[in-house]
N, C-alpha and C positions, 0 to 999 in steps of 0.2 A: 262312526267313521266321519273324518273331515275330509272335506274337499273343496274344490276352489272351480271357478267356470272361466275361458278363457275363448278365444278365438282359434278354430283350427285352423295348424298348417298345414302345409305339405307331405313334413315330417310324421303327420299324425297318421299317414293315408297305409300303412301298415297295419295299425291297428285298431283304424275305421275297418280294415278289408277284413281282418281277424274276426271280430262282434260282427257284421254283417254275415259272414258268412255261417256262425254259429247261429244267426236267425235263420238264415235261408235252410241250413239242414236242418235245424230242431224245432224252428219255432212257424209260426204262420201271419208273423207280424208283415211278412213279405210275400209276394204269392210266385216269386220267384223259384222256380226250383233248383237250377245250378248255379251256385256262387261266381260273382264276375270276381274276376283278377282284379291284382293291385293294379294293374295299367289300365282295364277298366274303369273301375273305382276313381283311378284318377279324375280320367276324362267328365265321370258325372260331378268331383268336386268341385274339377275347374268351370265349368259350365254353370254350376249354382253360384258358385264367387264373383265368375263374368258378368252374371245378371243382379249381383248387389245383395243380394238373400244376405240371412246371416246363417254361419255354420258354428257354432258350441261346442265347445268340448269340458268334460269335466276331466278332472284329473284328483288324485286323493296328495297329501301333504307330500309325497315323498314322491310327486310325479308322475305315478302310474296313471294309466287311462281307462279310466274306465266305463266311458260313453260316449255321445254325442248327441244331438240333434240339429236339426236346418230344417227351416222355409225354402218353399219352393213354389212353381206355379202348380195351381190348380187345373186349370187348362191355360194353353197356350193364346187364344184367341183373344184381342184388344179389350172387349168388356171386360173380362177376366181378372184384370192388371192390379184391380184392388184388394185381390185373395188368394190368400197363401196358405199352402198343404202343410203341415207338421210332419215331421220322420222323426223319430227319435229310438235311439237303440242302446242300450247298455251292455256291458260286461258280465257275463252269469253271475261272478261273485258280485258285481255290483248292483243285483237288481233287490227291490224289496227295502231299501234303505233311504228313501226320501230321493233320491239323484234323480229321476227321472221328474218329481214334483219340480224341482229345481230349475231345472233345463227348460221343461216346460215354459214356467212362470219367465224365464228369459226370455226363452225366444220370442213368445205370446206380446212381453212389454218389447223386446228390438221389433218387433215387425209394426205394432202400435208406430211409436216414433218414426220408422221408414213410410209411415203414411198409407201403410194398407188396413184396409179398413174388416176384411171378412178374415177368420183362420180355420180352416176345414179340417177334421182327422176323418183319414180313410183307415179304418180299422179292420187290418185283417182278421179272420177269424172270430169278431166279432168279441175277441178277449175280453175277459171279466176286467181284467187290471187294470188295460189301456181305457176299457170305459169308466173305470172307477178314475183315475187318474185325469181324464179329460172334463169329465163330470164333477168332480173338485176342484179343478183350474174353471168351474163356469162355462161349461162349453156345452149344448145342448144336444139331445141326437136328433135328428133331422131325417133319417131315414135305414131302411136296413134292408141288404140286397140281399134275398134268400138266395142259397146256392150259387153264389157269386164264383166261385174260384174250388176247383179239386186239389188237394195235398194233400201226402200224407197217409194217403188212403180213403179221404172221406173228403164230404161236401164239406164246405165253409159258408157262413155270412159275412158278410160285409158289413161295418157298422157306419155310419155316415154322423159325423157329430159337427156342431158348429158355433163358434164365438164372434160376435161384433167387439171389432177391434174400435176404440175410440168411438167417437159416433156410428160406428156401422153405418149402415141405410137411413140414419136418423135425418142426413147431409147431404149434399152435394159434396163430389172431390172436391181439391182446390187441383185442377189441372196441371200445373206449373209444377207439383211435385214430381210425376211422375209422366212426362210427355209423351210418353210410351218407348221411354228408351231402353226398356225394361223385355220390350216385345217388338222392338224395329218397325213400330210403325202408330 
């Protein structure tokens, strides 16, 4: 399968809203249990866009979509401002076919270059894949929240995994990139 990585728009927030919400009923990458609407969905894409993240989207030769991923904050709070959370979700037909390696490896080098230095995966359910996937991108586990989250019927873990982006912690920021306009303060 070929595909292509592009920048999502607006237009894509149908069927960002579609695969999320096939995660929220089936899967446990989310510990969400009722699917937000497309007017939701919106609100969180505009809200990542507002604050400069980047948001991916894959699409195969003939234009279907069949994923996405974005950076986002970790926590909210000014220390913070140098580490960004991963989300990444695919298309059922599209998973298991290298597009989430992809997405990955993008967003991991955009977030490098926008100057954030830490990239955190919070791993629902503790998934074999999502570890195996983050684990291949060089991302380490860091920690694992037993019985973190009920769905589904059962307990879940948590996986906590983590990559130094650029220097990590090796450096000092250089302040001037990111004056906290990122976090209004």
């Amino acid at each position: 399968m070929s595909f292509r990585l592009r920048n999502v728009t607006p237009t894509d927030l149908p069927f960002i809203t579609s695969i999320y919400c096939d995660s929220v009923l089936h899967g446990t990458a989310s510990y969400e249990i009722i699917p937000p609407n497309e007017k939701e969905m919106a609100g969180r894409f505009q809200a990542i866009r507002d604050k400069g993240y980047p948001y991916i989207a894959a699409e195969d030769e003939d234009g279907a979509f069949l994923g996405y991923a974005y950076a986002s904050a970790f926590r909210t709070r000014p220390a913070y401002r140098w580490m960004v959370e991963d989300s990444i979700y695919l298309a059922p037909e599209a998973r298991g076919r290298g597009i989430g390696k992809v997405l990955l490896a993008a967003l991991v080098e955009t977030s490098k270059t926008l100057g954030f230095r830490q990239m955190i995966a919070v791993i629902g359910g503790a998934h074999p894949a999502s570890v195996a996937l983050h684990r291949a991108a060089g991302f380490v586990e860091t920690g694992l929240l037993k019985g973190a989250g009920y769905k589904h019927g059962r307990w879940l873990d948590t996986m906590l995994m983590q990559k130094a982006l650029g220097d990590g912690a090796e450096s000092d920021p250089d302040p001037s990139v990111y004056p906290g306009t990122l976090f209004g303060g």
